[in-house]
ZAMARGU-4260 file (C-alpha; in steps of 0.2 Angstrom, whole numbers, plus 5000, padded with zeros to 4 digits):
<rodrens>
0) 4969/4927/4827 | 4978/4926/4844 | 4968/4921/4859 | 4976/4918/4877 | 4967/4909/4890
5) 4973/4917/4909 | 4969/4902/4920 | 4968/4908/4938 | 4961/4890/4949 | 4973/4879/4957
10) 4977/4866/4945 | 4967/4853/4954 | 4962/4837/4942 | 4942/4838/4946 | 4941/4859/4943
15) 4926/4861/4932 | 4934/4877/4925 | 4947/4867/4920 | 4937/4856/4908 | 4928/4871/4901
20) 4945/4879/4896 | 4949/4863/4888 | 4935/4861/4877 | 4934/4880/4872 | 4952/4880/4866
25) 4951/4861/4858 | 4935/4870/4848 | 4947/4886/4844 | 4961/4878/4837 | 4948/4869/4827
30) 4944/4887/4821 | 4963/4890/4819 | 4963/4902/4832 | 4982/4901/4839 | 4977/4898/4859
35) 4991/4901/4871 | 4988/4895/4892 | 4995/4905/4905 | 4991/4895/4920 | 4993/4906/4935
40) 4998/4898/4949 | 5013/4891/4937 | 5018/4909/4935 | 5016/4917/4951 | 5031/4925/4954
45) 5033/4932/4937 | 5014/4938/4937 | 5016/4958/4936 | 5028/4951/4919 | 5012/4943/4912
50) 5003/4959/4904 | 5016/4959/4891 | 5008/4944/4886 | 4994/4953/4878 | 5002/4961/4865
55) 4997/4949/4852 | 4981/4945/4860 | 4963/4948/4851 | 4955/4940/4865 | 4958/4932/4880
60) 4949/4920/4894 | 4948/4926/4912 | 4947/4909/4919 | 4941/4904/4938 | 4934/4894/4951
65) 4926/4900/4964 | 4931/4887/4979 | 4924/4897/4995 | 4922/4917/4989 | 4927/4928/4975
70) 4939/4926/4960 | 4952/4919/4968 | 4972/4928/4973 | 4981/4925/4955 | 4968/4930/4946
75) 4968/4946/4957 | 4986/4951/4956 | 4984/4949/4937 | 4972/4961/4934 | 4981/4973/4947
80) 4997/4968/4936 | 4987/4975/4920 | 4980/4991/4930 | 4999/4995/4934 | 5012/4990/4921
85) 4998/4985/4907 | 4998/4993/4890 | 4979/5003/4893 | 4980/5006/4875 | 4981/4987/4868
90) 4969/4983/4883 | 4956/4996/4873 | 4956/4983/4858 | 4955/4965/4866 | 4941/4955/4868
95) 4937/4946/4886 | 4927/4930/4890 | 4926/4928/4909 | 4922/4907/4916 | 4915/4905/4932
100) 4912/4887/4937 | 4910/4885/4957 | 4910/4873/4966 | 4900/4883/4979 | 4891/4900/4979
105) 4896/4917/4970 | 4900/4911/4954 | 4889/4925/4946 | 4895/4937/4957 | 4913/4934/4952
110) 4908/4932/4931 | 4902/4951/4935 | 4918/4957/4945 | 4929/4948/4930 | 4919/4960/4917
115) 4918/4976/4927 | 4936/4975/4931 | 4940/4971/4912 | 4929/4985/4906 | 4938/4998/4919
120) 4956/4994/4912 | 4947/4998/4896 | 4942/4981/4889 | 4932/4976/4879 | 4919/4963/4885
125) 4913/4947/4877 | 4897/4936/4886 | 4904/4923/4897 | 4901/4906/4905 | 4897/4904/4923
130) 4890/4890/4930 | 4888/4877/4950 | 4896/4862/4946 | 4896/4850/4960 | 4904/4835/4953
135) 4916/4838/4938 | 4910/4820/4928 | 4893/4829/4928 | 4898/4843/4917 | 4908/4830/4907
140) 4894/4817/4904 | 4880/4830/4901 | 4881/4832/4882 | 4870/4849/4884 | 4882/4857/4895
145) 4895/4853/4883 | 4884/4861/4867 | 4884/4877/4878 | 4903/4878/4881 | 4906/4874/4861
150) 4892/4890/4857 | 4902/4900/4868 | 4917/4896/4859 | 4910/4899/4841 | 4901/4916/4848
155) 4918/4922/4855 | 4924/4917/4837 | 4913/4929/4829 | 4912/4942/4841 | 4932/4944/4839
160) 4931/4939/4821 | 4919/4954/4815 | 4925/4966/4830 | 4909/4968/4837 | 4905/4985/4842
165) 4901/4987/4861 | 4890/5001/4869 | 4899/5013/4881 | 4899/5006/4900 | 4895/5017/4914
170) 4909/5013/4924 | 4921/5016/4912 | 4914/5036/4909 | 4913/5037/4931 | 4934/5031/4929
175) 4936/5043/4917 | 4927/5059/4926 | 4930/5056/4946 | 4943/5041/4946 | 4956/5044/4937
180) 4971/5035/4943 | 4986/5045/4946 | 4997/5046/4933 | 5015/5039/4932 | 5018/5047/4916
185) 5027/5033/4910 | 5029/5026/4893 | 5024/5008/4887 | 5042/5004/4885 | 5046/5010/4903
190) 5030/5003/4913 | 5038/4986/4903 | 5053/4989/4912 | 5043/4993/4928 | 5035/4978/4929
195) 5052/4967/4927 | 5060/4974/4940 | 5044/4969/4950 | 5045/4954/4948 | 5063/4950/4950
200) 5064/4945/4969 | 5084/4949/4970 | 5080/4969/4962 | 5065/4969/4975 | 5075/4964/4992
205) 5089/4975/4986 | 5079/4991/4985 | 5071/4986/5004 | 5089/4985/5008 | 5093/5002/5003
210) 5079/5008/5008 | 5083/5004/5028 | 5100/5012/5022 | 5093/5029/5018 | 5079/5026/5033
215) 5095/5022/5047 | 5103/5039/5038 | 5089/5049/5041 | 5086/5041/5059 | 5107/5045/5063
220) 5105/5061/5057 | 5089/5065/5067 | 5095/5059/5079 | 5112/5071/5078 | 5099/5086/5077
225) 5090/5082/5090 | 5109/5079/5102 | 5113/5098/5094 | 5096/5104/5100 | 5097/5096/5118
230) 5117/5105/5118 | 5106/5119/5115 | 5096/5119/5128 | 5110/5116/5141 | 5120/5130/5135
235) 5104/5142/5136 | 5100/5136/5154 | 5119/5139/5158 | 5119/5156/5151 | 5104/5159/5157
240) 5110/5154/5178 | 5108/5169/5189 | 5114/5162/5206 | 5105/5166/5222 | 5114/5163/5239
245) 5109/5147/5250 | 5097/5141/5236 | 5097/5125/5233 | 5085/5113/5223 | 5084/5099/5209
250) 5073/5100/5194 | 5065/5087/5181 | 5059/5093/5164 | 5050/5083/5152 | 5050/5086/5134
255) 5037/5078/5124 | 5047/5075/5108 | 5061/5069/5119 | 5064/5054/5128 | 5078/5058/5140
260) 5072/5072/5154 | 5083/5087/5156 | 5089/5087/5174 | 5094/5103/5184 | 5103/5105/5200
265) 5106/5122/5209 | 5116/5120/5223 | 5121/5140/5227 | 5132/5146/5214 | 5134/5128/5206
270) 5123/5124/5191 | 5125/5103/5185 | 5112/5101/5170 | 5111/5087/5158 | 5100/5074/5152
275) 5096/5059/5163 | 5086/5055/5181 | 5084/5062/5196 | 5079/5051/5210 | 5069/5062/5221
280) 5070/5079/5213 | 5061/5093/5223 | 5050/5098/5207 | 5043/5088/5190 | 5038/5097/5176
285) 5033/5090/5160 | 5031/5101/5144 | 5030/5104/5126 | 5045/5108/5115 | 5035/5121/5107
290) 5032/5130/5125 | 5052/5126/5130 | 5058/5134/5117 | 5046/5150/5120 | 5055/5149/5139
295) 5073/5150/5133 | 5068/5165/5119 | 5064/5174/5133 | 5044/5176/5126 | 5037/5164/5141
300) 5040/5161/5159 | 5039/5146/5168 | 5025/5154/5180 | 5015/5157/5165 | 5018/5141/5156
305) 5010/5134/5171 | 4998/5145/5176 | 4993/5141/5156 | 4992/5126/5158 | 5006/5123/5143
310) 5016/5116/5156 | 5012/5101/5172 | 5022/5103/5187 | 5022/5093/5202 | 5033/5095/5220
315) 5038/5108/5229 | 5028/5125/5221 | 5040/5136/5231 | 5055/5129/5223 | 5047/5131/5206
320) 5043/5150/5208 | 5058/5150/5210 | 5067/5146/5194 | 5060/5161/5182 | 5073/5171/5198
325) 5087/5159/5194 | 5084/5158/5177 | 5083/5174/5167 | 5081/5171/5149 | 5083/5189/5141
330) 5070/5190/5124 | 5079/5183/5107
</rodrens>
């Protein structure tokens, strides 16, 4: 028999959980159960690696202390490490034995979170330990408590021992109904793999690196398409130019989706349009790139963008009447 004990504290010399672990695998190996430790916070940047580790098992110990509130961040990314790269199907056949000791409150809140989480990958449970120990040499000295850790043992023993049948669990039937997880449709062998890569730091930085590639690639070549578009505009307004004598007059167009302004100056038969600032243009408009491009197709006018409200304009409302006169953009 195979039992791994996942220790998920800190490693601190007066951790009641620690002792409790201690004793439990001193009375396993008595047993001759073969107990291996997998003390977390020796293993945390190889954790998504560690449900590999339960190949062999035929139980395990979910191990914590509950310092301030909840079971702690190691134990945490191990069970999401066994939600994502775990093998569901082992999972399904090992035993669990959750030990709480806290050294303030929650430590029955956190036993339970430990079996439900445990019971949702598919587990199957096995009764726990929990417990308030305020000063560790207490649970040491205190031959009772000692009796009850040394039970718990010998009951996870038998339980594993005679593969004790378990009744269904609600939550599991609820994951299987309404939350199933979306599927990677990936094998054991791959989700192995999967969970390697994770976990090596140098594979990890190198896909953030060629990630802000392709994301600078896509932002260059946006940006291209948005230069072609705003060419686009110029041309249209250039084509479009239908010179009236002694007019002159100097527009600012805002784009929503753009940040530069398009800038026209009529001076007679002289049309100057680009993207930039005007310093004290007669007339400021400000539209959407939906209701420009309806102007250049020729199936709005600028009087009706305003009047509709699809576009703001502020200045001189003369000068702005009179660009659908200079500007005549046949229907496309």
């Amino acid at each position: 028999m195979n039992i791994h004990i996942y220790y998920g504290g800190r490693g601190i010399i007066d951790d009641p959980t620690l002792f409790v672990i201690n004793k439990m695998q001193e009375i396993l190996e008595e047993l001759r159960v073969n107990v291996t430790r997998y003390n977390l916070y020796e293993c945390k940047n190889t954790i998504s690696m560690l449900p590999q580790t339960l190949k062999d098992a035929d139980g395990i110990i979910l191990a914590v202390t509950v310092e301030w509130f909840g079971i702690g961040g190691y134990m945490q990314q191990f069970l999401d490490a066994c939600w994502l790269f775990g093998d569901k199907e082992k999972i399904s056949t090992i035993y669990m034995c959750p030990v709480v000791m806290s050294t303030t409150y929650g430590e029955r809140e956190a036993k339970m979170n430990l079996a439900t989480a445990w019971e949702i990958l598919g587990g199957l449970p096995c009764s726990g330990i929990c417990g308030y120990i305020e000063n560790t040499v207490t649970l040491e000295m205190n031959e009772q408590y000692v009796r009850i850790i040394e039970k718990k043992a010998e009951s996870m023993y038998r339980t594993i021992n005679q593969h004790v049948a378990c009744f269904p669990a609600s939550n599991q039937a609820v994951k299987q109904k309404i939350a199933v997880p979306k599927g990677t449709n990936l094998t054991p062998q791959e989700t192995e793999q999967l969970s390697q890569y994770v976990s090596d730091d140098s594979y990890v930085q190198r896909q953030k690196q060629d990630i802000q590639e392709l994301t600078s690639l896509f932002r260059d070549m946006l940006s291209e398409e948005e230069a072609d578009n705003g060419e686009e505009y110029l041309s249209s307004f250039k084509k479009a130019f239908r010179p009236q004598a002694g007019f002159r007059g100097e527009y600012v167009i805002g784009i929503d989706e753009r940040k530069k302004k398009l800038t026209l100056s009529v001076n007679g038969p002289n049309l100057e349009c680009g993207y930039g600032t005007i310093e004290k243009p007669d007339v400021e408009m400000q539209l959407e790139k939906a209701a420009m491009e309806d102007i250049i197709s020729g199936r709005m006018t600028f009087q009706r963008a305003f009047m509709s409200g699809a576009m703001k304009a502020k200045g001189d409302f003369g000068i702005l009447r009179a660009l659908d006169q200079i500007f005549n953009f046949e229907e496309k």
